[in-house]
C-alpha positions in Angstrom: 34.0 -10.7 -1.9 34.5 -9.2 1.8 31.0 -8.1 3.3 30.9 -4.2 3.1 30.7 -2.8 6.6 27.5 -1.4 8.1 28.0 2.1 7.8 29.7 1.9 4.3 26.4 -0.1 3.1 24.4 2.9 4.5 26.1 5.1 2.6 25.6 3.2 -0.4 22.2 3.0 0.5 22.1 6.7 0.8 23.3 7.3 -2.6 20.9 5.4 -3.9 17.9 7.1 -2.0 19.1 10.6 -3.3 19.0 8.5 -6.8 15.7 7.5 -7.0 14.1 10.6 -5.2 16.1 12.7 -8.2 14.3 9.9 -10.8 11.0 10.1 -9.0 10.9 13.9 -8.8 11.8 14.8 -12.7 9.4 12.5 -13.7 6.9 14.3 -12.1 8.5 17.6 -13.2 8.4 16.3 -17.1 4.7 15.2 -17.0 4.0 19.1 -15.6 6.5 21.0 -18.2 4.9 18.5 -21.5 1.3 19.3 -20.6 -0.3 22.3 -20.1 -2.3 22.7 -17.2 -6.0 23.1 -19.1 -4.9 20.1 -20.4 -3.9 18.3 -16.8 -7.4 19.6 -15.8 -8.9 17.8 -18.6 -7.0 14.4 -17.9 -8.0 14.5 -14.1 -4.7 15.6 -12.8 -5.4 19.0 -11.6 -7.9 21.4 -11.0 -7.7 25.6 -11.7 -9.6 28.4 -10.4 -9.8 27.1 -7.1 -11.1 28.6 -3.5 -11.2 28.1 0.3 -14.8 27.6 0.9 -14.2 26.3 4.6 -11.1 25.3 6.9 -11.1 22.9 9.5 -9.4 21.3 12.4 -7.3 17.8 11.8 -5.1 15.6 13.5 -1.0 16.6 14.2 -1.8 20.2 14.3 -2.8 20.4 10.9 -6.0 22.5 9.0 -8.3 20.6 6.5 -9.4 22.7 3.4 -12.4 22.6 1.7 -11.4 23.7 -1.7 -14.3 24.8 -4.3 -13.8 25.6 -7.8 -15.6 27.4 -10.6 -15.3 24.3 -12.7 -17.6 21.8 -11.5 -16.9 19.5 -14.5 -13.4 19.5 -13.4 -13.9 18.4 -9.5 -16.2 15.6 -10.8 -13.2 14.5 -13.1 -10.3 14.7 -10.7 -8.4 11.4 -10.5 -6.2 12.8 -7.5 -8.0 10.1 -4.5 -7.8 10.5 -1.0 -3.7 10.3 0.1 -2.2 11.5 -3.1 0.7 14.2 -2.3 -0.6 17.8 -4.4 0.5 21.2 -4.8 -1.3 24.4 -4.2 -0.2 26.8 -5.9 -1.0 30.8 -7.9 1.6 31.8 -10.5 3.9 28.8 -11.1 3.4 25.2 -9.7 7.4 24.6 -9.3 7.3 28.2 -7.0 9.3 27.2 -3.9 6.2 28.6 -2.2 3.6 26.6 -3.0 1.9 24.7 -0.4 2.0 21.3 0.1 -0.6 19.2 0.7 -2.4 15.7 1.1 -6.2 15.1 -0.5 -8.1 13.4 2.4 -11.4 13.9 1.3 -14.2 14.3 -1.4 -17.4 15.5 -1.8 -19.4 16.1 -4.8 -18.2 19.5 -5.4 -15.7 20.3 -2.6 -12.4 18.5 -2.3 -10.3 18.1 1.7 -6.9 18.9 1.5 -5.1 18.9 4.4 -1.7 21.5 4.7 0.5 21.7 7.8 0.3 24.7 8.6 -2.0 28.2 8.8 -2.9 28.7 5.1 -0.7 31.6 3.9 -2.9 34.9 2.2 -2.4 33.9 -1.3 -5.0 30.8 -0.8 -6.8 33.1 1.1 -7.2 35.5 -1.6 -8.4 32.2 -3.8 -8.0 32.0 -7.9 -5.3 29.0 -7.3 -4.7 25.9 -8.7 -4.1 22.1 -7.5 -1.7 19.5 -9.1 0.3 16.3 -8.4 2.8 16.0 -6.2 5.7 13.9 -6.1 6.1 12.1 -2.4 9.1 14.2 -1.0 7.9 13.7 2.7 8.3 9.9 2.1 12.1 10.6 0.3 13.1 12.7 3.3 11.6 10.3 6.4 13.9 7.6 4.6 16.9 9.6 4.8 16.5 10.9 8.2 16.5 6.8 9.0 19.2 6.3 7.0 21.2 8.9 8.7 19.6 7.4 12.5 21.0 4.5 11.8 24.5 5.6 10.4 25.3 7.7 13.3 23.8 5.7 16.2 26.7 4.5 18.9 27.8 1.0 18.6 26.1 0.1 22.0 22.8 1.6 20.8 19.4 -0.8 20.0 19.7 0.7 16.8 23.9 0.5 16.7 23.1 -3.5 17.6 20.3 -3.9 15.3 22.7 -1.7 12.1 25.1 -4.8 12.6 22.3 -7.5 12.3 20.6 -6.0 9.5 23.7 -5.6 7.8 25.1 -9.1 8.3 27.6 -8.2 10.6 26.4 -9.5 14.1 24.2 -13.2 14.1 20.9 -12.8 15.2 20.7 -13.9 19.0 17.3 -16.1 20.5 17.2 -16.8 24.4 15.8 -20.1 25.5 12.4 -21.0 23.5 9.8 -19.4 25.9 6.5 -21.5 27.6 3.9 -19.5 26.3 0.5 -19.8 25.9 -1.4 -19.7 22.8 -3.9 -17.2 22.7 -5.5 -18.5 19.0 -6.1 -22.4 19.6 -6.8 -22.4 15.8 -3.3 -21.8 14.9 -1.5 -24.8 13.3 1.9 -26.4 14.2 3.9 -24.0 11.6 2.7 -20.9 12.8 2.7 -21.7 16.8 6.8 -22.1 15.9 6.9 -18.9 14.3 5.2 -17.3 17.3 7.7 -19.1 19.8 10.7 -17.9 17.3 9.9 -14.2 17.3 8.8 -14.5 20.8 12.7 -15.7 21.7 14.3 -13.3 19.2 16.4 -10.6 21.4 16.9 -8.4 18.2 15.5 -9.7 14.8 13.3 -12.5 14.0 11.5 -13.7 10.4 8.5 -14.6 9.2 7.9 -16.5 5.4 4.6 -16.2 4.6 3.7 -17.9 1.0 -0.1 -16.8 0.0 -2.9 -18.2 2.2 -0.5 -19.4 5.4 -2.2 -17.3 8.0 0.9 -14.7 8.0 -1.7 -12.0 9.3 -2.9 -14.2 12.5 0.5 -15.2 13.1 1.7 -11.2 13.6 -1.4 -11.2 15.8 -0.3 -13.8 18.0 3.1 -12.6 18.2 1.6 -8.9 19.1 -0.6 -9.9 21.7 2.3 -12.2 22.8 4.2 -9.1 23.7 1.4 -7.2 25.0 1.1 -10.1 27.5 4.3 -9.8 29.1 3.5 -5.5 29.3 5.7 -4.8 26.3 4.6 -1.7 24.1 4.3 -2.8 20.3 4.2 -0.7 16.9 2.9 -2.6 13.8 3.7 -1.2 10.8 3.7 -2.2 6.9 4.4 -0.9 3.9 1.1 -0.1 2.8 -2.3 1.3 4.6 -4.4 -1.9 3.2 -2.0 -4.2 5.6 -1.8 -2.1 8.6 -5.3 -1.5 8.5 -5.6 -5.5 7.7 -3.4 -6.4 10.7 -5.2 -3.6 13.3 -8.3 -4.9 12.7 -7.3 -8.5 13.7 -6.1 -7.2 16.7 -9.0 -5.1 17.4 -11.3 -8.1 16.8 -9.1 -10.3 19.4 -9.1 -7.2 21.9 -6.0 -5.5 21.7 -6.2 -2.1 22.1 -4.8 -0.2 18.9 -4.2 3.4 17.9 -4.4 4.0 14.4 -1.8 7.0 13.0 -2.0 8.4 9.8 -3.7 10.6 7.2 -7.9 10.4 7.7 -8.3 9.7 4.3 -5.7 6.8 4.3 -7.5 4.5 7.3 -10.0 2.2 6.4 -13.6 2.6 7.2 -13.7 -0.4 9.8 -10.3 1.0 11.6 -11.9 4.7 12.0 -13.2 4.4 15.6 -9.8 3.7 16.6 -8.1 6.7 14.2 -6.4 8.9 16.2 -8.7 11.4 14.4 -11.5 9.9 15.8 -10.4 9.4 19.4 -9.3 12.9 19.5 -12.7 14.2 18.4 -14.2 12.4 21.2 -12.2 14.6 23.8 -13.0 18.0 25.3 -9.5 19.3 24.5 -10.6 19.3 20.8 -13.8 20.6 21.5 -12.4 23.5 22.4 -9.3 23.6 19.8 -12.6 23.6 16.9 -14.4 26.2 18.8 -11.2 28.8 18.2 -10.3 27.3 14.8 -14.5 28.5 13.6 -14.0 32.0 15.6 -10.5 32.2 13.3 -11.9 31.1 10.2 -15.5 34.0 10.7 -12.5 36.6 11.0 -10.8 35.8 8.1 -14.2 35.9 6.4 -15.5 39.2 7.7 -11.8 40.2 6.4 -12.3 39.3 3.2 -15.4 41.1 2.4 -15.0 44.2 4.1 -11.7 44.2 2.3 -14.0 43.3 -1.3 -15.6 46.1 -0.1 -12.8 48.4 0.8 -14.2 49.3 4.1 -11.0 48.4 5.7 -7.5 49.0 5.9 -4.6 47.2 5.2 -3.0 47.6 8.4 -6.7 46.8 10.3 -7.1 43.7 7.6 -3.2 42.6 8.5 -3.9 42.7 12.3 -7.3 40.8 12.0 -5.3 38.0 9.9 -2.7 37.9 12.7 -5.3 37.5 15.5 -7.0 34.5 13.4 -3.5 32.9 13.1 -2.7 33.5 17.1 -6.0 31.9 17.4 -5.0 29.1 15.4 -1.8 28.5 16.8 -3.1 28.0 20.4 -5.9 25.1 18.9 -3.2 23.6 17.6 -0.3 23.7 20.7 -3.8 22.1 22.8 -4.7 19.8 20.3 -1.1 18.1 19.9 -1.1 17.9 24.2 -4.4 15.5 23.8 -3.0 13.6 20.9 0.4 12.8 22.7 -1.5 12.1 26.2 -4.0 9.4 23.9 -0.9 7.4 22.2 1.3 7.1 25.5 -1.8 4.9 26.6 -1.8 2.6 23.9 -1.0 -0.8 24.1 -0.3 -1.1 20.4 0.3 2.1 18.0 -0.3 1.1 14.4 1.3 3.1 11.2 2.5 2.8 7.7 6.8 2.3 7.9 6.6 5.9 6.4 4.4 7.2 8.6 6.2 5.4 11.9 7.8 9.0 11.8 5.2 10.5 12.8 6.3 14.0 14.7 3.5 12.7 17.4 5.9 9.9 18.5 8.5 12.3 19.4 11.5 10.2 20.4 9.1 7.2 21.6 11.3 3.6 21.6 8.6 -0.1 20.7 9.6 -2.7 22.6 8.4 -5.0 19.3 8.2 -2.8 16.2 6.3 -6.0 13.5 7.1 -5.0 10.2 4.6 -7.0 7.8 5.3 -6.8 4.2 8.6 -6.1 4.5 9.5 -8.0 1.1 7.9 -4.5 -0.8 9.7 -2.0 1.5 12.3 -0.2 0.5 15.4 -0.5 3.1 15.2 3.5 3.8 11.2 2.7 4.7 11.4 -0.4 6.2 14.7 1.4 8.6 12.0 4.6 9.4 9.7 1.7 11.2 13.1 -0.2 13.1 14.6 3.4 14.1 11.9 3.1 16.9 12.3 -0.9 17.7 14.5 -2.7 20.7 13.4 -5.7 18.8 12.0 -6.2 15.2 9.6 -9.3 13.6 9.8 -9.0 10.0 7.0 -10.7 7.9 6.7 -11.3 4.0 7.4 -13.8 1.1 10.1 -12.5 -1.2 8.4 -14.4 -4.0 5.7 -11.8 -4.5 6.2 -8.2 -5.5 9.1 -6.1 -4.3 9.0 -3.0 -3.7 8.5 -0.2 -6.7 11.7 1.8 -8.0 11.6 4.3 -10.6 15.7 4.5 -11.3 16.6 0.7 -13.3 20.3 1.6 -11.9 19.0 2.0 -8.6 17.0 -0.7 -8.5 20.0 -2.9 -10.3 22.3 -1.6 -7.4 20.0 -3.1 -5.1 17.5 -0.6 -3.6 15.2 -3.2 -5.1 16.1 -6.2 -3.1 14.8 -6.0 0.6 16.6 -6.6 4.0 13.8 -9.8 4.4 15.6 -11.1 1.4 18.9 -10.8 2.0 18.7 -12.2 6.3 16.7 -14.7 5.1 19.2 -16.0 3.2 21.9 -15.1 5.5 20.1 -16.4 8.7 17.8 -19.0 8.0 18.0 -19.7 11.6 16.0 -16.2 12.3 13.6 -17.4 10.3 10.5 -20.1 9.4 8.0 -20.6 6.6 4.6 -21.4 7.2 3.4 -23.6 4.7 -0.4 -25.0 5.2 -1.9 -22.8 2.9 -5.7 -21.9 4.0 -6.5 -20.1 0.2 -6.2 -22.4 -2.6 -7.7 -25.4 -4.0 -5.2 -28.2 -3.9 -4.7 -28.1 -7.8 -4.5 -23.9 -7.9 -1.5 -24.4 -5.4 0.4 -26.8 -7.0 2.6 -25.0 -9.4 3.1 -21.7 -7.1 4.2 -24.5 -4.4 6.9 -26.1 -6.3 7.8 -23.5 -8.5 9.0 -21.0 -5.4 8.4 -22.9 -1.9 10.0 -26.1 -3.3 6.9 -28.1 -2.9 6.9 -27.4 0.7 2.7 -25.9 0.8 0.4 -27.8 2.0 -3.6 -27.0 1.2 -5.4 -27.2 4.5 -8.6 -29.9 4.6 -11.1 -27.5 4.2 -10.0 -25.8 1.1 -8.0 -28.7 -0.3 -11.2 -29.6 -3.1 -13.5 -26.6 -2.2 -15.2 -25.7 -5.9 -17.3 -23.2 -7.2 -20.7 -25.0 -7.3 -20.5 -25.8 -3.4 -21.1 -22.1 -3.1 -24.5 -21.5 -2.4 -26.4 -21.2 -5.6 -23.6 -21.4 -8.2 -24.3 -24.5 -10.8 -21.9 -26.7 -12.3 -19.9 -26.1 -15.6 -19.4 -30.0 -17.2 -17.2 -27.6 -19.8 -15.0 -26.4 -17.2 -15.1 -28.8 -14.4 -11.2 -27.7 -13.3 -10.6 -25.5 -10.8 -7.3 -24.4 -12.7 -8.0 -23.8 -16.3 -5.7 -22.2 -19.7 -7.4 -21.1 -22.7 -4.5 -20.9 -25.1 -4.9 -18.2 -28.0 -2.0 -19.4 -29.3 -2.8 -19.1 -33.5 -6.0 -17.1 -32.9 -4.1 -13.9 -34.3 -4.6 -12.2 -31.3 -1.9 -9.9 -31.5 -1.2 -7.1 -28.8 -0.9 -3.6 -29.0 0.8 -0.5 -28.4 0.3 2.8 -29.6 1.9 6.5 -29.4 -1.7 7.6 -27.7 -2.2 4.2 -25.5 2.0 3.1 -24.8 1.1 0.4 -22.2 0.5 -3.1 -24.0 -3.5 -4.5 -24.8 -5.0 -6.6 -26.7 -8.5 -5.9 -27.8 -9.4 -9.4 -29.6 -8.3 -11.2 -26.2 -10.1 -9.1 -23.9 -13.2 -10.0 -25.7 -12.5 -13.4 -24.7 -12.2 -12.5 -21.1 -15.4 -10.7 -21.0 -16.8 -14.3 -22.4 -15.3 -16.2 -19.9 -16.5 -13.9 -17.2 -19.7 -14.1 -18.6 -19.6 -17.9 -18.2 -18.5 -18.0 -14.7 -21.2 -15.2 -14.2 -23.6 -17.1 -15.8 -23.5 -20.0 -13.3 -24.9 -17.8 -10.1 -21.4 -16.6 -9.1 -22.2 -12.7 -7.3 -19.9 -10.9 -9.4 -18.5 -9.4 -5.7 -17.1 -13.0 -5.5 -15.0 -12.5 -8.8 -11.9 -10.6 -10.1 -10.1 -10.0 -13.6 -6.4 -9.2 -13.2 -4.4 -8.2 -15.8 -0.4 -7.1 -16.0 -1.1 -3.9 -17.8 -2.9 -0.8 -16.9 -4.2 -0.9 -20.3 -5.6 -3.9 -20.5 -7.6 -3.3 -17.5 -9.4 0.3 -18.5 -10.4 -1.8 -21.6 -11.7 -4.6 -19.6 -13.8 -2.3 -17.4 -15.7 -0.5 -20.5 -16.2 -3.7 -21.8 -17.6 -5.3 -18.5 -19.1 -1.9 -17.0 -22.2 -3.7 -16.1 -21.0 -6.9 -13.9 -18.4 -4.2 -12.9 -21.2 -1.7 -11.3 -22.2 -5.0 -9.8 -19.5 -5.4 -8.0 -17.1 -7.3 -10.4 -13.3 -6.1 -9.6 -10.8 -5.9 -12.7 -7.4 -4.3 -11.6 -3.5 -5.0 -12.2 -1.7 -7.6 -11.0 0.3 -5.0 -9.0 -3.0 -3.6 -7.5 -4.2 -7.0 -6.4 -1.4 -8.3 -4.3 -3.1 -9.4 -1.2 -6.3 -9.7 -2.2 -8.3 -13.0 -3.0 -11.4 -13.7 -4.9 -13.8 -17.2 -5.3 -13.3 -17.3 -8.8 -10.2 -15.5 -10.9 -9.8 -14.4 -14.9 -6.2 -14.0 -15.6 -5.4 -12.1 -19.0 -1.6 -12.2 -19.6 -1.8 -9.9 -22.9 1.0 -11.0 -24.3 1.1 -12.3 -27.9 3.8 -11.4 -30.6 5.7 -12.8 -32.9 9.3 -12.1 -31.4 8.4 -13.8 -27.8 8.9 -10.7 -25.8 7.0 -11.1 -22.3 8.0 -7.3 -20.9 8.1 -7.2 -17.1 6.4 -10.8 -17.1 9.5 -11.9 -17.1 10.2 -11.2 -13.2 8.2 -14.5 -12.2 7.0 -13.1 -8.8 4.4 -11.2 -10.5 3.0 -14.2 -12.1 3.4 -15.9 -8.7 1.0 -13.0 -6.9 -1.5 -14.0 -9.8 -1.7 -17.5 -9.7 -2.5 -17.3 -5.7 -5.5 -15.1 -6.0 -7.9 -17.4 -6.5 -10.0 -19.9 -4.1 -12.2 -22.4 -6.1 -11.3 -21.7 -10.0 -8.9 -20.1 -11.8 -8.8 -19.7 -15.9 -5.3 -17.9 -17.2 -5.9 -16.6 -20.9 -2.2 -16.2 -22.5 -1.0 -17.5 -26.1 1.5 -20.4 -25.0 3.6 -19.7 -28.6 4.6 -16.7 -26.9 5.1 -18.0 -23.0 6.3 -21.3 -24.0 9.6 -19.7 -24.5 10.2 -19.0 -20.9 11.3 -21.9 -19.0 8.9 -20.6 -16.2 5.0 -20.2 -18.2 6.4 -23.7 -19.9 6.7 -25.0 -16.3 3.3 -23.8 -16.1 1.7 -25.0 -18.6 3.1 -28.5 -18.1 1.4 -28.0 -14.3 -1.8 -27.3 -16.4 -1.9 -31.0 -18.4 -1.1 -32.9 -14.7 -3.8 -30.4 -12.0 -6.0 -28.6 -14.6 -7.7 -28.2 -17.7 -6.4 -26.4 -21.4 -8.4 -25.4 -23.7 -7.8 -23.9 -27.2 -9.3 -20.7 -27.4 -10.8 -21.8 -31.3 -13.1 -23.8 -29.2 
């Protein structure tokens, strides 16, 4: 089958964009037509009868809302959270002139939402209403790349870098570099993958299996490039891992800029927001001072006009002074953003946000992509449309990356450039494989089940067990760090119903809350200790039922939501028990993977092997279990 050229691949690649933006958009569209909006209030998706109580100054030019409503029941209910795309909107919420938004902040009964522009007189005149949005800005950044990279001339960095990413041009090293290691804790596997991407001219790769360090690797590289006086951008596909990554670098004295929405940095990475630098300068000192003086006009406005004591033409003329005023914070307020990132060493922002109108046309010596194994190829190219050079990190046997359209995804918009170089040049990349994470006997099966046996547990964690922890006791009942309970027979049956359509199973989450109990029990902080489940389902059950240890700091989420996270101690509830052996989207194995490689000392898996057993992969599994662990019958 002859390779597709570069260009003909983006094309392909743009069809399926416009696909999966059309999928993602008319099912947002459907859950808005099939529900009223009372009752989108009532399920936390909206809120009516809303205000401006306040407006304020933010990053990129843009105003921050403070929105109030009439309905304090519904601001206390919202399940919008800071970073969710929403609509504002005062007569119908598909109006082409409904503003567009971001939620950045909340307070007990006023919500942030932060607009790009001046806020136009309709939300001045208040009675509006808030909704969902679907994430167009994200569909249209990866187009724009797209379209970068389809119309770039051959002799370009990015016409280069099209060809290697698309297979048609071999990734080219110069000779291996004499560096010198910054992080003397860094083992043989990762100084190598430091000296590869150090040598790569245009594209270098980085495997990073659970636990192997992949984040202090990307921070040697980085401050390995700093060194030699190169300009760096780190990016990822999600906020967690850039703010995970900048904070390393912080912590080893790199100098970061942090871009992005307020409400989507971390706490720790704030002081080094761009939001918070900028507040620290005169420039927006000033820029707040004219945005207040705009904000008392339009105030004064609105009550002399409740009281009809002015005129329309005075009222329009006020409005336009307040937005002149406006205008000229914002022009002065983008001159001190642009003059703070042109003197960092290292900018750091999500592959969406590497957009970013702040940048302007700004080239990275080193663009680092980390998890680049769940970023969509139109994501991952809005990061590389600004790199000379590009160090790709992941492990394409965890999660990829979510796609609403199954023909999309099935065309491959689901399958990541990581993957597909990997396998094409293995040369542009290395695994590191001592795994710093797992007890030897948690490890086993996710090592030579995916990294063909090649992990290796690191001394210190190798037989690390709960009761070395300080204060935790012994269990002679479950003295395995790797335990399954097997419901198998129990009766245990999941469920699905027209009210509740994602699977549960109520009789086996009362097991769960047992064996958390247990664990619990023997001195464990519940902080220390996670529940993961496949379904969404599942887990709202899970957290009524354990609402106490949960207030203590117990976390229960999805698989999906705790990929790169670790805990001490680990409950695994697979749901799945039925008659006909259907295992649902347990089937793709890398899910399962990300689950067995969240725990530390101990990890019990709950599941009904009649139904697994089946799958060549869970019976792979549960063979693992009789050699490195424990199983139990859940009769007992």
């Amino acid at each position: 089958m002859t390779q597709p050229s570069p260009k003909d691949a983006l094309d392909a690649l743009i069809k399926l964009w416009h696909m999966e933006r059309a999928a993602t958009r008319a099912r947002f569209i459907a859950e808005r037509q099939q529900t009223s909006l009372e009752e989108r209030v009532e399920q936390g998706n909206a809120l009516k009868g809303l205000s401006i109580d306040d407006v304020d100054a933010a990053p990129g030019g843009r105003m921050l809302l403070w929105l109030t409503t009439d309905n304090p029941e519904g601001m206390s209910e919202l399940r919008v959270g800071p970073g969710a795309p929403v609509r504002l909107w005062w007569d119908e919420p598909t109006n082409p002139e409904a503003v567009l938004g971001t939620v950045a902040r909340r307070q007990r009964q006023r919500l942030g939402v932060m607009i790009d522009d001046v806020p136009p007189v309709e939300l001045e005149a208040g009675n509006f209403n808030l909704d969902k949005d679907d994430p167009d800005a994200t569909f249209n950044r990866g187009l724009k790349a797209l379209r970068t990279f389809k119309e770039a001339p051959q002799d370009s960095d990015i016409g280069r870098l099209r060809q290697t990413l698309f297979g048609t041009r071999k990734p080219e090293f110069g000779p291996e570099p004499a560096i010198k290691i910054q992080d003397k804790a860094l083992n043989d596997a990762q100084c190598t993958a430091v000296a590869l991407a150090t040598a790569a001219k245009d594209l270098a790769l980085v495997h990073g299996p659970p636990g192997t360090g992949k984040t202090r690797t990307l921070v040697e590289i980085v401050r390995q490039a700093v060194d030699r006086g190169e300009r760096v951008m780190v990016s990822a596909a999600s906020n967690a891992a850039v703010d995970n990554l900048a904070e390393r670098l912080v912590t080893a004295g790199v100098q970061v800029i942090r871009l992005g929405h307020p409400a989507r940095v971390s706490s720790e990475m704030e002081p080094n927001s761009l939001d918070a630098l900028l507040e620290r300068t005169s420039a927006f000192k000033m820029a707040r001072r004219w945005i207040s003086d705009a904000a008392e006009i339009r105030r004064k406005v609105a009550k002399k006009w409740q009281r009809r004591s002015i005129s329309y033409q005075e009222r329009r003329d006020l409005y336009q002074e307040a937005r002149r005023m406006t205008s000229d914070a914002r022009r002065h307020l983008r001159a001190a953003q642009e003059s703070l990132i042109a003197a960092a060493q290292v900018v750091c922002a999500t592959a969406a946000g590497a957009d970013s109108t702040l940048l302007g046309k700004e080239v990275f010596d080193l663009v680092v992509l980390d998890e680049a194994t769940q970023a969509a190829d139109p994501i991952a190219l809005v990061a590389m449309a600004r790199a000379k050079r590009v160090v790709m990190a992941g492990d394409p046997h965890q999660l990829p990356p979510t796609v609403i359209d199954p023909q999309a995804a099935k065309a491959g918009l689901s399958q990541t450039f990581f993957e597909r170089l990997y396998q094409q040049w293995p040369q542009a990349g290395h695994m590191l494989v001592v795994q710093h994470r797992m007890h030897a006997h948690i490890m086993a099966f996710p090592s030579e089940s995916k990294y063909d046996g090649r992990l290796v547990a690191a001394e210190e964690v190798a037989d690390h067990r709960l009761e070395a922890l300080p204060g935790v006791s012994p269990d002679p009942m479950r003295a395995d760090p790797l335990i399954f309970i097997d419901t198998s027979g129990r009766g245990w049956d999941e469920v699905r119903t027209a009210e509740n359509p994602s699977t549960h199973n109520p009789d086996q989450a009362q097991r769960v809350v047992e064996e958390v109990q247990r664990i619990l029990d023997r001195g464990l902080f519940p902080s220390d200790m996670a529940v993961i489940t496949p379904y969404l389902a599942q887990a709202r059950l899970l957290r009524q039922l354990l609402a106490e240890p949960v207030r203590l700091g117990l976390e229960i989420d999805t698989v999906d939501g705790f990929q790169g996270r670790e805990k001490e101690a680990i409950v695994l509830d697979l749901v799945r028990s039925n008659e006909r052996g259907e295992l649902g989207f347990l089937t793709d194995t890398r899910r399962m993977n990300v689950a067995l490689t969240r725990a530390r000392r101990a990890l019990v898996v709950i599941g009904d092997s009649a139904t697994l057993g089946n799958h060549r992969y869970y019976n792979d599994f549960m063979e693992a279990v009789e050699i490195y662990g424990a199983w139990l019958s859940a009769w007992s």
